[in-house]
C-alpha positions in Angstrom: -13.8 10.2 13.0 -14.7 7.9 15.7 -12.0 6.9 18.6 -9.2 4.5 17.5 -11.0 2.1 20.2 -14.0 2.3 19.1 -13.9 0.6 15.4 -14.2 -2.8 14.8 -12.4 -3.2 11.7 -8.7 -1.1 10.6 -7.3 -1.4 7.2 -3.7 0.0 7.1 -2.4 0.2 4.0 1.5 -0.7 3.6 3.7 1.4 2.4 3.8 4.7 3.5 1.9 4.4 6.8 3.2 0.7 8.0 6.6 0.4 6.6 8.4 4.0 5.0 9.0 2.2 1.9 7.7 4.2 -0.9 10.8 5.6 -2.5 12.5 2.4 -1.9 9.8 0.8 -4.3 10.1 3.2 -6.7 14.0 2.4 -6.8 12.9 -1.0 -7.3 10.5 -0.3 -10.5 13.9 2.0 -11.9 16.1 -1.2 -11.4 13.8 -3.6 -13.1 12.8 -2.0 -16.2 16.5 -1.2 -16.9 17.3 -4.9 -15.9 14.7 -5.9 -18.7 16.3 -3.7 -21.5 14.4 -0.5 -21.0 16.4 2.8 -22.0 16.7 5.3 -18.9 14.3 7.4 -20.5 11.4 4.4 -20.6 12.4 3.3 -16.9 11.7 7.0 -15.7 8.4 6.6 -17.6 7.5 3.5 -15.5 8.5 5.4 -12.5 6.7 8.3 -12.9 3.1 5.5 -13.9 3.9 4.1 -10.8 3.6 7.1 -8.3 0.9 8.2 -10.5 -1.2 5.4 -9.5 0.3 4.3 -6.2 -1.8 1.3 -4.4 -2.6 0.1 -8.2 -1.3 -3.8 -8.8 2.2 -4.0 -10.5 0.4 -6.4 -12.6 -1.6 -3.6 -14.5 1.4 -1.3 -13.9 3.6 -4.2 -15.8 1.2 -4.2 -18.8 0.9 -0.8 -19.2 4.9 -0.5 -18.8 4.8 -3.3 -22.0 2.0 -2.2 -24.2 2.3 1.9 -23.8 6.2 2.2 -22.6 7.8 -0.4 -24.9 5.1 -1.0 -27.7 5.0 -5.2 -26.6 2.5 -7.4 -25.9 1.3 -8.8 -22.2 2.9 -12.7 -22.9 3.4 -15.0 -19.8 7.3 -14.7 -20.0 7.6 -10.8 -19.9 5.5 -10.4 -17.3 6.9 -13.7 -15.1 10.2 -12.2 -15.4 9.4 -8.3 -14.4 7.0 -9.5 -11.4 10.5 -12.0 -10.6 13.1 -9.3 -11.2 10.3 -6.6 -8.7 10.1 -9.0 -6.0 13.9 -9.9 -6.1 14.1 -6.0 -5.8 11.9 -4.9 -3.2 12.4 -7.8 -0.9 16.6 -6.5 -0.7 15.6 -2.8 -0.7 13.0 -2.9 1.9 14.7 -5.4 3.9 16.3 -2.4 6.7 13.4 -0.2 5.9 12.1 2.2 8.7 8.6 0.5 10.7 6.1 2.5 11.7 6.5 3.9 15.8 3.5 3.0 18.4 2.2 0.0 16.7 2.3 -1.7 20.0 0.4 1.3 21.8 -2.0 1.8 19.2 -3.1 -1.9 19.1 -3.3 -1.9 23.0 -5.8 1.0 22.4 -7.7 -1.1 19.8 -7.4 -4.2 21.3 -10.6 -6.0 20.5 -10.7 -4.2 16.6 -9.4 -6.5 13.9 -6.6 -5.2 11.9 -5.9 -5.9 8.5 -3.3 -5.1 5.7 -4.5 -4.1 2.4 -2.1 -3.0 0.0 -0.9 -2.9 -3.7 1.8 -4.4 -3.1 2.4 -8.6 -3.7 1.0 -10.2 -1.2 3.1 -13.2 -0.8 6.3 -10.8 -0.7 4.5 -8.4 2.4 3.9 -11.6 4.2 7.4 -12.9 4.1 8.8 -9.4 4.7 6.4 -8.7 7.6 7.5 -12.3 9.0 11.4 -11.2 9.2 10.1 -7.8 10.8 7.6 -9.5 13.3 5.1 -7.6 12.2 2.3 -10.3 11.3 1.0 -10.3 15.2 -0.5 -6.8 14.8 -2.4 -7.9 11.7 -4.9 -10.6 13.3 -7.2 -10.7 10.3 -4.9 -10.9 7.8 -2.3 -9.5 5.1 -3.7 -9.0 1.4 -2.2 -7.6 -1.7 -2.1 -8.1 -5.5 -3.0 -10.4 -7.7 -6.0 -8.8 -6.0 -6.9 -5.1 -6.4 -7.8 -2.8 -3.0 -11.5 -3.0 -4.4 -11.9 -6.3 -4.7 -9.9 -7.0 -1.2 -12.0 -4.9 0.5 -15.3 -5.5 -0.9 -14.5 -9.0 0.1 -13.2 -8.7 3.6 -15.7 -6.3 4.2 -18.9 -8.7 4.4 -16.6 -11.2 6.2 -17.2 -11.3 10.3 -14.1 -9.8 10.8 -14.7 -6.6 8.5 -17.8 -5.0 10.7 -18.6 -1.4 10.8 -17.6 1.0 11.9 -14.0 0.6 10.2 -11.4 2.6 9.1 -8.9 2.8 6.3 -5.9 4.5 7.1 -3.7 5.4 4.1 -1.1 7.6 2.0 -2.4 7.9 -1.2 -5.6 9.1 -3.4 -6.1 5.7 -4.4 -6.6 4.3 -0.8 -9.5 7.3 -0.3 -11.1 6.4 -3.4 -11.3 2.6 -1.7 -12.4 4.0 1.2 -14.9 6.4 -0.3 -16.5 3.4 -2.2 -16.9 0.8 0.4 -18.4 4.0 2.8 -15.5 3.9 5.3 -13.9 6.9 7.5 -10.1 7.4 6.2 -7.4 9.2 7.5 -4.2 10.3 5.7 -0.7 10.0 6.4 1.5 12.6 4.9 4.8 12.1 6.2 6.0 9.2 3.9 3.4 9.6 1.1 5.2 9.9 -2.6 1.8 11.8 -3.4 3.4 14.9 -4.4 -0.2 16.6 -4.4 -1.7 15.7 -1.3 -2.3 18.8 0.5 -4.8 20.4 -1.5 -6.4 16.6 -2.6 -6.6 16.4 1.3 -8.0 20.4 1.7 -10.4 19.4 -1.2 -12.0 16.7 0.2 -12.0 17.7 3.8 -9.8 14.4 4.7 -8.2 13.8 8.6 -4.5 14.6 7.9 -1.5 13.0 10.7 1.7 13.0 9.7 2.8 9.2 10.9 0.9 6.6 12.7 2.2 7.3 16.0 0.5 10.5 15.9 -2.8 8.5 16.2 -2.4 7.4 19.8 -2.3 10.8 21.2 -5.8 11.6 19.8 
């Protein structure tokens, strides 16, 4: 891994390295599958998809919780009204949630690299979350998030001007080093609000850069 000052592009995913917000989420999932009629039982099954494939759009997560959970079809109302009921959900959870220390010191040190979100997560809600938290400043290039899968943000930012080489993906999740493995990027994982029960010996496997919080990155 390169010095932080010395990429041009960072991608930071959003939960789990900018905002400690994972658990909160998966609270949020729990509350809206029982809200739509789902037994404890099914809503637990949801829960346990979701942290299964972290980073993954709650559109496909919403499908699967319909076809494979609850035996439904994928119609326009069901999936309106659980991406509603989510949003309502997340957006009150997440609204005292714990921000990342040393953002201010870290973009100092990376001061002419362009920062970007790129999460799972909706990208509408992140921006009006990030706007009551004052976080948008940090993020010059931009916040991005479902409809719109990690690979196809990335692929796309990624031949933009603003998504130059060298860049670095910084994450929480085996998803986000699969992105960053497929678009050739360097990646470092954040273990200490990851929901990625598993990550030690995923990160021991794969020889991946292991910090426990973001603040940790502005004393290397």
């Amino acid at each position: 891994m390169l010095p932080i000052s010395q990429y041009k592009t960072i991608l930071f995913d959003c939960d789990g390295v900018v905002l400690n917000s994972n658990f909160l989420k998966i609270e949020a999932y729990r509350l809206t599958a029982l809200e739509f009629g789902a037994s404890e039982e099914d809503a637990m099954k949801l829960v346990k998809h979701h942290i299964e494939y972290t980073g993954i759009s709650r559109n496909i997560k919403f499908a699967y919780f319909l076809v494979t959970i609850l035996h439904k079809k994928v119609d326009e109302s069901s999936m309106n009204h659980l991406l509603t009921r989510l949003n309502f959900e997340v957006e009150r959870l997440l609204e005292n949630c714990e921000i990342a220390k040393g953002l201010d010191e870290l973009r100092t040190k990376s001061k002419y690299t362009n920062w970007m979100i790129v999460s799972g997560g909706d990208q509408e809600e992140i921006n009006r979350l990030f706007t009551r938290k004052s976080l948008l400043k940090y993020f010059d290039v931009g916040i991005f998030g479902s409809p719109d899968s990690k690979e196809e943000i990335v692929a796309r930012e990624l031949k933009k001007q603003t998504g130059h080489a060298p860049a670095l993906f910084i994450g929480d999740s085996k998803y986000d080093y699969q992105v960053a493995e497929k678009n050739n990027l360097d990646f470092i994982f954040l273990s200490d609000w990851t929901n990625f029960l598993e990550w030690k010996s995923f990160c021991e496997t794969n020889k991946i850069e292991v910090y426990k919080k973001l603040d940790d990155l502005n004393h290397i």
